[in-house]
mmCIF file of the N, C-alpha and C atoms, coordinates in Angstrom:
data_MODEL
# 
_entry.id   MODEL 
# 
loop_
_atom_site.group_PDB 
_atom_site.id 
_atom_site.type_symbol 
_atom_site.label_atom_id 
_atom_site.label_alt_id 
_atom_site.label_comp_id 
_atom_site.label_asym_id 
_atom_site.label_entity_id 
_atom_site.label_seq_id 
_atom_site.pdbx_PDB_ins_code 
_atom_site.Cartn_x 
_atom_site.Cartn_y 
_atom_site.Cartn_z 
_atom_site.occupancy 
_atom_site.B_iso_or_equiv 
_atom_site.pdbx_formal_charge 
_atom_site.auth_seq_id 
_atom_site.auth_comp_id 
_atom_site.auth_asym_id 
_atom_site.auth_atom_id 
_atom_site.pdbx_PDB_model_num 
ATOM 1   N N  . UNK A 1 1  ? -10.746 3.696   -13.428 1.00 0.00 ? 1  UNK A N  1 
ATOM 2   C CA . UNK A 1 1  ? -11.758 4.525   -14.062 1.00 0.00 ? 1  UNK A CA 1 
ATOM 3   C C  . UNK A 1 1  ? -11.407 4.709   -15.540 1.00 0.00 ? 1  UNK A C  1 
ATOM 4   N N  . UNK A 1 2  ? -11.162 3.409   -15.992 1.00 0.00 ? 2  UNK A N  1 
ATOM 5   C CA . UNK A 1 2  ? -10.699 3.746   -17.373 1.00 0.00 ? 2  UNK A CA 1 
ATOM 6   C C  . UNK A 1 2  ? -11.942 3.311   -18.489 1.00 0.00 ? 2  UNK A C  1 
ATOM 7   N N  . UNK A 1 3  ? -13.202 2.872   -17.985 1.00 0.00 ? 3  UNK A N  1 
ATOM 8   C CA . UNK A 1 3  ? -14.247 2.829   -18.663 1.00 0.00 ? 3  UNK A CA 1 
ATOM 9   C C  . UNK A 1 3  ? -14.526 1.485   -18.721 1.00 0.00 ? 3  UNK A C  1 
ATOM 10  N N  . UNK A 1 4  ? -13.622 0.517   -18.157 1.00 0.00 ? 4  UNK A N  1 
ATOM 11  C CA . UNK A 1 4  ? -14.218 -0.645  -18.037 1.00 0.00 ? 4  UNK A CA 1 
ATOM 12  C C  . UNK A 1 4  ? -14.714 -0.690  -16.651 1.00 0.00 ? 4  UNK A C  1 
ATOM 13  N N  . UNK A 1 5  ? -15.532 -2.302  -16.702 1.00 0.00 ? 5  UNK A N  1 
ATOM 14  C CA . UNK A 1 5  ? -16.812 -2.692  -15.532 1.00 0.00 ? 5  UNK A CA 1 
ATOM 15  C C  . UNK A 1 5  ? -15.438 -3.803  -14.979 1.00 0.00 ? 5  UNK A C  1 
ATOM 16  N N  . UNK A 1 6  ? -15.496 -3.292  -13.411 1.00 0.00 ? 6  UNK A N  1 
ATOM 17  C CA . UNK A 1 6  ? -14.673 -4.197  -12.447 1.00 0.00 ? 6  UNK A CA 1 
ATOM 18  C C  . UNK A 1 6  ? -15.316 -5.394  -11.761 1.00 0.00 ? 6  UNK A C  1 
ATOM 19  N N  . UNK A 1 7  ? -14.442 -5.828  -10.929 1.00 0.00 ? 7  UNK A N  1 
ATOM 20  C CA . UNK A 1 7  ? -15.345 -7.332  -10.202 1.00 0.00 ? 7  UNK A CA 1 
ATOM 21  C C  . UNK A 1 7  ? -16.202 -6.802  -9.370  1.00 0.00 ? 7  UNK A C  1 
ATOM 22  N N  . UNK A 1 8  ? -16.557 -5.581  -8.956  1.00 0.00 ? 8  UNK A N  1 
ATOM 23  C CA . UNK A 1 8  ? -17.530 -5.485  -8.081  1.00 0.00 ? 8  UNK A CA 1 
ATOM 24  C C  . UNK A 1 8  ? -18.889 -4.582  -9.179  1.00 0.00 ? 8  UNK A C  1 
ATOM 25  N N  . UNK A 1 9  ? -18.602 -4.435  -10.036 1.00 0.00 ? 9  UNK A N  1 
ATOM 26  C CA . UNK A 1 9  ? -19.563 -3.890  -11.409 1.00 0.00 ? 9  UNK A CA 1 
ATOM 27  C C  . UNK A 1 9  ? -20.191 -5.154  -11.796 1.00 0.00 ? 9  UNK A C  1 
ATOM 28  N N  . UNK A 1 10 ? -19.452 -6.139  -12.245 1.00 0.00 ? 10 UNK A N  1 
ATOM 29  C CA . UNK A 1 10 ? -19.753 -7.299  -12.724 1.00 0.00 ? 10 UNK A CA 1 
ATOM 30  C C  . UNK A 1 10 ? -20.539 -7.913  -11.554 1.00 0.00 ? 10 UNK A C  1 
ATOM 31  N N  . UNK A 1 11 ? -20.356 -7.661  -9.747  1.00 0.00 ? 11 UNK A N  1 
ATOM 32  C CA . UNK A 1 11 ? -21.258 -8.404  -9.222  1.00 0.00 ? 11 UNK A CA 1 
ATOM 33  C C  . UNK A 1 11 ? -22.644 -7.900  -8.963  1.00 0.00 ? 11 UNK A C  1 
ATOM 34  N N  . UNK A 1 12 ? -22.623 -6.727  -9.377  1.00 0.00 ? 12 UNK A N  1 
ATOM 35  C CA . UNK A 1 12 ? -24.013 -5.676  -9.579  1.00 0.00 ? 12 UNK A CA 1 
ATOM 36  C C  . UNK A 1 12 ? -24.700 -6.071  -10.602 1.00 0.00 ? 12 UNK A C  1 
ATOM 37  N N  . UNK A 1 13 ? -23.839 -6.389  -11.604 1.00 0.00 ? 13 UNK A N  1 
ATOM 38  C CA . UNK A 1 13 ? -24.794 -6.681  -13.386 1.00 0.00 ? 13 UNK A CA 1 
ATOM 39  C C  . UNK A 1 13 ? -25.622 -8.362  -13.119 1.00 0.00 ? 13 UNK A C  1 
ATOM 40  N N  . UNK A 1 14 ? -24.472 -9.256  -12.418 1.00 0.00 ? 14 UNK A N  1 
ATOM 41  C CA . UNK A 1 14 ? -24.866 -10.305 -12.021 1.00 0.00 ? 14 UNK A CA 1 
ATOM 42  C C  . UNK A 1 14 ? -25.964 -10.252 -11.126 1.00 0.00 ? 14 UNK A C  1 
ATOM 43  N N  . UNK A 1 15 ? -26.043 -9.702  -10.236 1.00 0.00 ? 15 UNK A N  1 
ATOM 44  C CA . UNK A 1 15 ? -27.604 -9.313  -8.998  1.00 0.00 ? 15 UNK A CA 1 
ATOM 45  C C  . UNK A 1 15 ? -28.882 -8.721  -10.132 1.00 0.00 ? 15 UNK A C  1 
ATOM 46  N N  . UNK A 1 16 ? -28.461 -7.512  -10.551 1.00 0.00 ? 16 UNK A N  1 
ATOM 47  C CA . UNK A 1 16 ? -29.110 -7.119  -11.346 1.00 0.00 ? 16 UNK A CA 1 
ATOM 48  C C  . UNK A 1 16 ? -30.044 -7.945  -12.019 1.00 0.00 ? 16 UNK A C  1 
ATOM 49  N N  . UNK A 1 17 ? -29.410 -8.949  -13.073 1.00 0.00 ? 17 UNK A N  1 
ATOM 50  C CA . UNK A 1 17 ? -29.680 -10.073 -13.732 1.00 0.00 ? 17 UNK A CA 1 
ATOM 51  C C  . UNK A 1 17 ? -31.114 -10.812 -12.818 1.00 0.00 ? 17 UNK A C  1 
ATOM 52  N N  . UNK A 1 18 ? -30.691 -11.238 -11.535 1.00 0.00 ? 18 UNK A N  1 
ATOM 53  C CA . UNK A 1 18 ? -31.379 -11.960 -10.948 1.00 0.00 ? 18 UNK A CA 1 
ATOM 54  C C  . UNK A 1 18 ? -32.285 -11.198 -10.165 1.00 0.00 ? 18 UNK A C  1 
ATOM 55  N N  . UNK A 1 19 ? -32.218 -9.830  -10.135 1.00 0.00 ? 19 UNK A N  1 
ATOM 56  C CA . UNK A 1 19 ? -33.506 -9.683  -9.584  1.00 0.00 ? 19 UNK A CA 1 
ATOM 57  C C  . UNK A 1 19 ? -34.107 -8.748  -10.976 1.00 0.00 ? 19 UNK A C  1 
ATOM 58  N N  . UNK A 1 20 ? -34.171 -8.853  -12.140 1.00 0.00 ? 20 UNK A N  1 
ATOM 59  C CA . UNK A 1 20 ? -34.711 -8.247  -13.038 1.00 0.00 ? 20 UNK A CA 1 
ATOM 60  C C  . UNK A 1 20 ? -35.344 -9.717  -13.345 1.00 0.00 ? 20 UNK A C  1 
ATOM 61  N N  . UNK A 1 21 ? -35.158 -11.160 -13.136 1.00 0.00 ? 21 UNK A N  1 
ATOM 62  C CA . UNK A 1 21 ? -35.991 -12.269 -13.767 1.00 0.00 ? 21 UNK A CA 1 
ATOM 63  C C  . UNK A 1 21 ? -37.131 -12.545 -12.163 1.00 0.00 ? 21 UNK A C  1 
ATOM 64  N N  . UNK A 1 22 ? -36.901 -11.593 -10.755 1.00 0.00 ? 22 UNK A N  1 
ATOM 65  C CA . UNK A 1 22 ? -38.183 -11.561 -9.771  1.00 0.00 ? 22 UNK A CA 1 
ATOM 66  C C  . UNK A 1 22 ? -39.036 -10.652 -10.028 1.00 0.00 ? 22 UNK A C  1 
ATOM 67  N N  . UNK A 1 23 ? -38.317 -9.353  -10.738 1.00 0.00 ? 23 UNK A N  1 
ATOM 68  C CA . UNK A 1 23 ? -39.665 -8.790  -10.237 1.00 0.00 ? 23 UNK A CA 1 
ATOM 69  C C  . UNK A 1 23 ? -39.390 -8.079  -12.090 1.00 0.00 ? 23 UNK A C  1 
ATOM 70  N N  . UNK A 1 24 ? -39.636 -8.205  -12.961 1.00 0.00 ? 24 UNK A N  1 
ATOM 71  C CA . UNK A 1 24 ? -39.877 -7.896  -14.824 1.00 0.00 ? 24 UNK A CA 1 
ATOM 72  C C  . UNK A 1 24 ? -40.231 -6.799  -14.412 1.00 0.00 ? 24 UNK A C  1 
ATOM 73  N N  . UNK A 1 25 ? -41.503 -6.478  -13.826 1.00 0.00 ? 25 UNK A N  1 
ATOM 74  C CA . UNK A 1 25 ? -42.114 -5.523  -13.859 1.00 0.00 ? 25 UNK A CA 1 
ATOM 75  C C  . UNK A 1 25 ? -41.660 -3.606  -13.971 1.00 0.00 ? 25 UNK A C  1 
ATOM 76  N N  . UNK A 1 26 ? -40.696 -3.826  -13.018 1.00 0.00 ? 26 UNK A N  1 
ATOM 77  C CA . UNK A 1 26 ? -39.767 -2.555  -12.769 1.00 0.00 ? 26 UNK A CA 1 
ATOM 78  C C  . UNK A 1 26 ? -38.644 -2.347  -13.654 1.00 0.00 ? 26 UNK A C  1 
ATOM 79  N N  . UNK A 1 27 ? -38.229 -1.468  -14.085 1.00 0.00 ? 27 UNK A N  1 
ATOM 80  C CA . UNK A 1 27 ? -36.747 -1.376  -15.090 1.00 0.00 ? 27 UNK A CA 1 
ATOM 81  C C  . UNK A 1 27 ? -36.221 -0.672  -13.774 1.00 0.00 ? 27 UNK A C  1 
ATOM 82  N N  . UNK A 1 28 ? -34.645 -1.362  -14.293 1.00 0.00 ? 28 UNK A N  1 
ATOM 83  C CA . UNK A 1 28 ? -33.508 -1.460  -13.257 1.00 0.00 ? 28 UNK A CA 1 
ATOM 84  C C  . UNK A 1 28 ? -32.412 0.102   -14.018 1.00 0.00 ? 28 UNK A C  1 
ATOM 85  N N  . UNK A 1 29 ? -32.214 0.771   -13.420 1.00 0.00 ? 29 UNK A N  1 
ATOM 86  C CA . UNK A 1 29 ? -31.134 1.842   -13.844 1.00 0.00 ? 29 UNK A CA 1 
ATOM 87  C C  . UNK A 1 29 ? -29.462 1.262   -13.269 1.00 0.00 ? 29 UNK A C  1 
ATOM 88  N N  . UNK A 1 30 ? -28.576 1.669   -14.231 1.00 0.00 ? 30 UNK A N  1 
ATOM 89  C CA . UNK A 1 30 ? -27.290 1.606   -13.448 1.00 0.00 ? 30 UNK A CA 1 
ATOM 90  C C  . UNK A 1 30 ? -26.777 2.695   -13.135 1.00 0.00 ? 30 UNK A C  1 
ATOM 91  N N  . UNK A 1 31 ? -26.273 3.132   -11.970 1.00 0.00 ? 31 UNK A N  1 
ATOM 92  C CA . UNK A 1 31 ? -25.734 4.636   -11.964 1.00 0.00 ? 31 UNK A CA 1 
ATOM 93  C C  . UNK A 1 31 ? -24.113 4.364   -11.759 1.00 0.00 ? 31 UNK A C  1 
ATOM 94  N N  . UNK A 1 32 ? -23.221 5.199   -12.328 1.00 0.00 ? 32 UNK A N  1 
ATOM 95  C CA . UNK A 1 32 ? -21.907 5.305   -11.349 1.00 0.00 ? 32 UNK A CA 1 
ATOM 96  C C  . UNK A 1 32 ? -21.852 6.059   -10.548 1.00 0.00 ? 32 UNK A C  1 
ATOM 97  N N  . UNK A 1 33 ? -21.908 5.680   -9.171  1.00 0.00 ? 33 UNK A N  1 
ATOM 98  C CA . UNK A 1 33 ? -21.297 6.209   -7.830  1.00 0.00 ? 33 UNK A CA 1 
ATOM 99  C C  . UNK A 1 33 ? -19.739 6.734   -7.400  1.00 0.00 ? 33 UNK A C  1 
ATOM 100 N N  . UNK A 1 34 ? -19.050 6.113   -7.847  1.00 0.00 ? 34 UNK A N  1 
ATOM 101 C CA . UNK A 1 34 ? -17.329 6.084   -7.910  1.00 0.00 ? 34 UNK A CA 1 
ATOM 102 C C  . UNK A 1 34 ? -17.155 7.389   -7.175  1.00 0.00 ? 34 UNK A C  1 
ATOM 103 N N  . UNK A 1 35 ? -17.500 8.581   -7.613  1.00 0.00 ? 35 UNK A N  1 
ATOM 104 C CA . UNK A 1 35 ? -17.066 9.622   -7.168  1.00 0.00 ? 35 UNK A CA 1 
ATOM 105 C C  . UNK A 1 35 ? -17.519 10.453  -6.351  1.00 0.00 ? 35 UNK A C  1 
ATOM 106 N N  . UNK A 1 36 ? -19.054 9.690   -6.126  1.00 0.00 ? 36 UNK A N  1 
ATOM 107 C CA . UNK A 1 36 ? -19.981 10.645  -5.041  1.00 0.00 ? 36 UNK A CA 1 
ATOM 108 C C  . UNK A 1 36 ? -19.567 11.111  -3.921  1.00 0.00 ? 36 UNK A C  1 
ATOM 109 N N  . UNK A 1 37 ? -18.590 9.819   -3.064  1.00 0.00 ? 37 UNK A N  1 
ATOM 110 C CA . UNK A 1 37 ? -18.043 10.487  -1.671  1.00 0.00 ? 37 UNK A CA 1 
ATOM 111 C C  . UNK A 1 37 ? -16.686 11.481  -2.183  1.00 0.00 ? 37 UNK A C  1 
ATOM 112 N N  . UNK A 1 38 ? -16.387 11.224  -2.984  1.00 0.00 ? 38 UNK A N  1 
ATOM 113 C CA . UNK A 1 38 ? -15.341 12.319  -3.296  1.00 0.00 ? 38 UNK A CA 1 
ATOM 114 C C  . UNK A 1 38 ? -15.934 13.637  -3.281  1.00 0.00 ? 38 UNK A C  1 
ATOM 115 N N  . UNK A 1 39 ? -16.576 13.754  -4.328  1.00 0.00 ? 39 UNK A N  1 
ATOM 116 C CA . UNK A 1 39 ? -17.465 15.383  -4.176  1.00 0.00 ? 39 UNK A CA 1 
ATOM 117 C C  . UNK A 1 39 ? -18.439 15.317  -3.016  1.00 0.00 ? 39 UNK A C  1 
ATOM 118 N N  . UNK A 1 40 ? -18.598 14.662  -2.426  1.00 0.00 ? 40 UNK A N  1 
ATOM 119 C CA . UNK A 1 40 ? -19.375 14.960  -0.913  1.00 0.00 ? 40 UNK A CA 1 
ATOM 120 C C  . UNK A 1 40 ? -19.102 15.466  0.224   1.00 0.00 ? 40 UNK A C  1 
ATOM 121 N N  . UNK A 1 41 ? -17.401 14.712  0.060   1.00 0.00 ? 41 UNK A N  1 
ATOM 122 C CA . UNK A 1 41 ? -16.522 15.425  0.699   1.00 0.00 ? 41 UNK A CA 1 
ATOM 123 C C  . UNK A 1 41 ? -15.787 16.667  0.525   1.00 0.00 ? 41 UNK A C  1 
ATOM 124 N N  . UNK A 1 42 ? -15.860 16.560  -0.752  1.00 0.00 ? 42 UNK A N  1 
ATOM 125 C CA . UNK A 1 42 ? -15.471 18.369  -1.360  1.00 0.00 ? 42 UNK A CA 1 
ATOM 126 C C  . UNK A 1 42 ? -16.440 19.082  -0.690  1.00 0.00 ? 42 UNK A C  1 
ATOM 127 N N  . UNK A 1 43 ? -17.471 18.853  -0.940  1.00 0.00 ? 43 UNK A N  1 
ATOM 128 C CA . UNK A 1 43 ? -19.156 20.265  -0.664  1.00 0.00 ? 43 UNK A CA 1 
ATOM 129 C C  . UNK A 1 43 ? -18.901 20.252  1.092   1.00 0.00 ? 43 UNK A C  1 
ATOM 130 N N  . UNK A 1 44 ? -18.578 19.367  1.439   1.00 0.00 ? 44 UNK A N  1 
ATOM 131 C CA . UNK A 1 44 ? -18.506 19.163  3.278   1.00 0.00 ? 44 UNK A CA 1 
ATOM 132 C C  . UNK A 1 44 ? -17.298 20.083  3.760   1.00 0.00 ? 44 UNK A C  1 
ATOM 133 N N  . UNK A 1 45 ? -16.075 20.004  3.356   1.00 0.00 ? 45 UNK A N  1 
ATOM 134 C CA . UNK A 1 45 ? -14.959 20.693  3.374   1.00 0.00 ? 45 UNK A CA 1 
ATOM 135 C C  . UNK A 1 45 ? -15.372 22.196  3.284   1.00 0.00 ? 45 UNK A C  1 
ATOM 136 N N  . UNK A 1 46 ? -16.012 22.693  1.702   1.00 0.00 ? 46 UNK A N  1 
ATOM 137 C CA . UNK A 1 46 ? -15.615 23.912  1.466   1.00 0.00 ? 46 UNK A CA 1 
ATOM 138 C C  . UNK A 1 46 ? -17.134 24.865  2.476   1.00 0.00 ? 46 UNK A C  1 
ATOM 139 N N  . UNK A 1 47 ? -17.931 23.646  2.859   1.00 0.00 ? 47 UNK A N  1 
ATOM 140 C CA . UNK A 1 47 ? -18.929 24.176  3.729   1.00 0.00 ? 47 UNK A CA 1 
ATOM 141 C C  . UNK A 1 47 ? -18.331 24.634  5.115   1.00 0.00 ? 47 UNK A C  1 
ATOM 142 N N  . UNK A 1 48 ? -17.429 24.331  5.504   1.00 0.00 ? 48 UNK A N  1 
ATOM 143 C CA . UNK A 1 48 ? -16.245 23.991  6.369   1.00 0.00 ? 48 UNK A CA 1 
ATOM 144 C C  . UNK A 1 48 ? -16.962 23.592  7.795   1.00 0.00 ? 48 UNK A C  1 
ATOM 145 N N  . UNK A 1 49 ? -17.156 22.409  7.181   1.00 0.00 ? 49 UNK A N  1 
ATOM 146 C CA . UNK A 1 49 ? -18.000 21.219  8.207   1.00 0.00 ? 49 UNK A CA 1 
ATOM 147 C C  . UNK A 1 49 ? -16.567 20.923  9.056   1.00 0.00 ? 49 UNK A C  1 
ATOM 148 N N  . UNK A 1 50 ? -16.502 20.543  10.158  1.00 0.00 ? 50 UNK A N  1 
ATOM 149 C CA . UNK A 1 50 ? -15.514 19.401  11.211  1.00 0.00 ? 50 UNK A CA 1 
ATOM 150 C C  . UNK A 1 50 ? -15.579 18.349  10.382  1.00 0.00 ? 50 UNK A C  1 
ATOM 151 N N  . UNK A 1 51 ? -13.817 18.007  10.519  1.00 0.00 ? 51 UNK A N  1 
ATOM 152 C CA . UNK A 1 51 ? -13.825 16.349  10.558  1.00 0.00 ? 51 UNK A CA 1 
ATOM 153 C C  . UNK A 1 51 ? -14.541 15.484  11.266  1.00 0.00 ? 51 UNK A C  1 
ATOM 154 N N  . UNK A 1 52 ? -15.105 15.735  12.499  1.00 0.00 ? 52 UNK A N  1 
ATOM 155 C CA . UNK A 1 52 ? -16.046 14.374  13.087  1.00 0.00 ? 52 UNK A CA 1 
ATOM 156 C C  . UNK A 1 52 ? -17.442 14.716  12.538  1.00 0.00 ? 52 UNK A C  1 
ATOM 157 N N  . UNK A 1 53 ? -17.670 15.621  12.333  1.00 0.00 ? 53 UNK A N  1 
ATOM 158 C CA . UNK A 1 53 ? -19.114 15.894  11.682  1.00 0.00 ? 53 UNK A CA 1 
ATOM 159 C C  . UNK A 1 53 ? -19.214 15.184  10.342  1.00 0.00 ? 53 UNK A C  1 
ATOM 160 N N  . UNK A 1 54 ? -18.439 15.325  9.607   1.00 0.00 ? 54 UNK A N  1 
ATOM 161 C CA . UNK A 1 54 ? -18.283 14.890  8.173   1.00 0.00 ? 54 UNK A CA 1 
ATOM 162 C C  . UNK A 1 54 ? -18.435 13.162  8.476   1.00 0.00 ? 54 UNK A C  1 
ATOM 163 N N  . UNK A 1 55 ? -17.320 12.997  9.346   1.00 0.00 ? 55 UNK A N  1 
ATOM 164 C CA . UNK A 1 55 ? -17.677 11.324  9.162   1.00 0.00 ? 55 UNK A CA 1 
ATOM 165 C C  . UNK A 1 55 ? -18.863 10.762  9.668   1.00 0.00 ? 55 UNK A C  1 
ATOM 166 N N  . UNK A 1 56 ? -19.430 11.769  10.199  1.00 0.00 ? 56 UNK A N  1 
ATOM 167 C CA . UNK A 1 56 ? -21.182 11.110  10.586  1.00 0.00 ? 56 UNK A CA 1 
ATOM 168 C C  . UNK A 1 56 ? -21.729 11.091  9.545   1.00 0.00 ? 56 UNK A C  1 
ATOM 169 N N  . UNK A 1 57 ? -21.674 12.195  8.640   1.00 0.00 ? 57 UNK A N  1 
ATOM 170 C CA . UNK A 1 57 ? -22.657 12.293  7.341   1.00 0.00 ? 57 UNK A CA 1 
ATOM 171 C C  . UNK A 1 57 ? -22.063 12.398  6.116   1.00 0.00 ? 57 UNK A C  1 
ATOM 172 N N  . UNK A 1 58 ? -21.197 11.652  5.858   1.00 0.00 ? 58 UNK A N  1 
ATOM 173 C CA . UNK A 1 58 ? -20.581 11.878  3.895   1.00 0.00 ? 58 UNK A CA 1 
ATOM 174 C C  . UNK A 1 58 ? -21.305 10.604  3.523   1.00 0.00 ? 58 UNK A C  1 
ATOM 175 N N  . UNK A 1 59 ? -21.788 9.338   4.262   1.00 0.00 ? 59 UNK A N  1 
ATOM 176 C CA . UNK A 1 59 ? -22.641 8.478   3.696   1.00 0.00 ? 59 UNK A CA 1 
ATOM 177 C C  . UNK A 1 59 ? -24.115 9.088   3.004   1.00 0.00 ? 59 UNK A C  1 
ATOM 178 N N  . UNK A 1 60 ? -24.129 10.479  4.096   1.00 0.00 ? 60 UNK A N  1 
ATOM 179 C CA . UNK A 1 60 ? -25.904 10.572  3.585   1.00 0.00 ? 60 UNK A CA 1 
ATOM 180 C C  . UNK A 1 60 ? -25.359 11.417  2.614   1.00 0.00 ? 60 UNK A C  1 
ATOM 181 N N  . UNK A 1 61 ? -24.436 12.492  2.449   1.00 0.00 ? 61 UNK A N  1 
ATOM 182 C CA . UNK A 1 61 ? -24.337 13.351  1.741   1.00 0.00 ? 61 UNK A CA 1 
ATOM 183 C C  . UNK A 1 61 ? -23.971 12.648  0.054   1.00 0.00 ? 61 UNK A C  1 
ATOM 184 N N  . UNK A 1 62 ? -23.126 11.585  -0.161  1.00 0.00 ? 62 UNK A N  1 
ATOM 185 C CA . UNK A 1 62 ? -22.700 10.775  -0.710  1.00 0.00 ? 62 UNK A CA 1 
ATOM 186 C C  . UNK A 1 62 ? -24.464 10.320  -1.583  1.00 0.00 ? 62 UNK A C  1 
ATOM 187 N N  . UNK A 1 63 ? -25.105 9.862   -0.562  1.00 0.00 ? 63 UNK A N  1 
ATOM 188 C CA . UNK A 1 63 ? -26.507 9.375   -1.368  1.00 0.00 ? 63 UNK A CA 1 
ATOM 189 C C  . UNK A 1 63 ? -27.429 10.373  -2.384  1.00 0.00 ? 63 UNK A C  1 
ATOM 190 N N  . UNK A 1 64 ? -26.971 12.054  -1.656  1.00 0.00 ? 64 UNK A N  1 
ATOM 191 C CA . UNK A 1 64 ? -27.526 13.418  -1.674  1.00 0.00 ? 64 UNK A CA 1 
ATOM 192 C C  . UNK A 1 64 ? -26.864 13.350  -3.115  1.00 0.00 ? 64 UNK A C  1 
ATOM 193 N N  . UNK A 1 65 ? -25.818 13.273  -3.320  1.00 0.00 ? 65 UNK A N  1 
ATOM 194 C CA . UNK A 1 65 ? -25.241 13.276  -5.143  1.00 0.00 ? 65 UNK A CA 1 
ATOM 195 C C  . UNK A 1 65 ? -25.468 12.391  -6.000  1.00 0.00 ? 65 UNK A C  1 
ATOM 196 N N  . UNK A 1 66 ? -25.534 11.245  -5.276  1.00 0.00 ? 66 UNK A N  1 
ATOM 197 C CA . UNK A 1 66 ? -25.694 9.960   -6.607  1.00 0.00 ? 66 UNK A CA 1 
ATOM 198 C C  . UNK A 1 66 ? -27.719 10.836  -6.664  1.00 0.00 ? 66 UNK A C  1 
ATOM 199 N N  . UNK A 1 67 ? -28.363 10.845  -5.787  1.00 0.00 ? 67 UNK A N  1 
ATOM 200 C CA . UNK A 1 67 ? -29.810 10.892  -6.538  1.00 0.00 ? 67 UNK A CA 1 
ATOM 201 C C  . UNK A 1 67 ? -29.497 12.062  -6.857  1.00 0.00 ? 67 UNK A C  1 
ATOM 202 N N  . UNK A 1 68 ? -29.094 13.317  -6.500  1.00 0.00 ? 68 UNK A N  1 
ATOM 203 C CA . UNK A 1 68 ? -29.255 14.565  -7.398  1.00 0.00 ? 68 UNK A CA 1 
ATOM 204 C C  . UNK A 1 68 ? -28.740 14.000  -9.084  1.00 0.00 ? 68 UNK A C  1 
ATOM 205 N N  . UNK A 1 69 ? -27.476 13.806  -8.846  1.00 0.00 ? 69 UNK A N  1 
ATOM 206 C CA . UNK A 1 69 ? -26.702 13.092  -10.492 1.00 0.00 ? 69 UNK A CA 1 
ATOM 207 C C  . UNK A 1 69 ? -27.939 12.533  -11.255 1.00 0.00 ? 69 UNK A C  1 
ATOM 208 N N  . UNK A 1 70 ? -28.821 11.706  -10.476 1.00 0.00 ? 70 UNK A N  1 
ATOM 209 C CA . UNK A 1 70 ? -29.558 10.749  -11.566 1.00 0.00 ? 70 UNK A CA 1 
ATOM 210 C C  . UNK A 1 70 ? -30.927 11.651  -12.113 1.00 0.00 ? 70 UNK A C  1 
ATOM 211 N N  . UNK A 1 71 ? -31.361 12.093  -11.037 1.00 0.00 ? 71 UNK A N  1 
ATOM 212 C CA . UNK A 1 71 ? -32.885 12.996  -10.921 1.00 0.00 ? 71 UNK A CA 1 
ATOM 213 C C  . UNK A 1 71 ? -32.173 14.264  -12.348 1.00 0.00 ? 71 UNK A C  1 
ATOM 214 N N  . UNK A 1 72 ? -30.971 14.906  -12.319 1.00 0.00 ? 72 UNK A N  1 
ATOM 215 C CA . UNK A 1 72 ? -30.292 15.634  -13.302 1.00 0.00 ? 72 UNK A CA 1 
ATOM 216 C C  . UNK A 1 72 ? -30.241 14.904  -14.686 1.00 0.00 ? 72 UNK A C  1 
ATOM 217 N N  . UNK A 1 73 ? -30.162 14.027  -14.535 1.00 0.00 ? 73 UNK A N  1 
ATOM 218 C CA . UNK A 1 73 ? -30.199 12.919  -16.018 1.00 0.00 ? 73 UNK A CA 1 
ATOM 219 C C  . UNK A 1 73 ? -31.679 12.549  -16.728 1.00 0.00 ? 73 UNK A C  1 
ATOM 220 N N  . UNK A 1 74 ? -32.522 12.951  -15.985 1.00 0.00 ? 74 UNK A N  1 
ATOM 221 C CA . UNK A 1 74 ? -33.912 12.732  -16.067 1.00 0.00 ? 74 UNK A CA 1 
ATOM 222 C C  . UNK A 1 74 ? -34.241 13.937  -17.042 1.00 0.00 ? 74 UNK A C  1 
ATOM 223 N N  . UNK A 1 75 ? -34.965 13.545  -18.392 1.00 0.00 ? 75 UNK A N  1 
ATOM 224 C CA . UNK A 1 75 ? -35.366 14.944  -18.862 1.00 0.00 ? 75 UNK A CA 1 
ATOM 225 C C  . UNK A 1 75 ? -36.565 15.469  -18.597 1.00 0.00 ? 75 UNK A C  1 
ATOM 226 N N  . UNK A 1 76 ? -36.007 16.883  -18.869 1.00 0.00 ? 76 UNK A N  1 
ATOM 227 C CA . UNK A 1 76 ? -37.096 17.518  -17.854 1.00 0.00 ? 76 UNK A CA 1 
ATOM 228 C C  . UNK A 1 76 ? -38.846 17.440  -18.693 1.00 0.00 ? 76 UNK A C  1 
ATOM 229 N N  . UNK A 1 77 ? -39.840 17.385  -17.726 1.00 0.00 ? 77 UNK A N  1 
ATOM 230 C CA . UNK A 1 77 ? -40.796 16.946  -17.663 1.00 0.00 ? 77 UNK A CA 1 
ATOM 231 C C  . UNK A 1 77 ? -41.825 18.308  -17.530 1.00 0.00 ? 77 UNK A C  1 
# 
């Protein structure tokens, strides 16, 4: 996390690439995710969710931050 793009960044920019020459029409956003299940799992913890509960849902909760993060980046309207 030192601000450079890794091999799995670079295989996103590369996809990216190729589906921004199928479909022009749409603009493509990049978000960083890196830390979403981290704080997903924080908010799950201090909610004081179960460990087996959590591992059913830190994927959805995980999705619950990257779109809050981005929808937050959006100016307001």
């Amino acid at each position: 996390m030192n601000g450079t793009i890794g091999p799995r960044g670079e295989l996103v920019q590369q996809f990216a690439a190729e589906l921004t020459k199928a479909i022009s029409h749409i603009e493509l956003k990049y978000w960083d995710e890196r830390l979403s299940t981290v704080a997903a799992e924080k908010s799950l913890i201090a909610a004081d969710v179960s460990r087996a509960k959590r591992r059913k849902v830190i994927d959805k909760m995980a999705a619950v931050f990257i779109l809050q993060g981005y929808l937050d980046s959006l100016p307001n309207q």
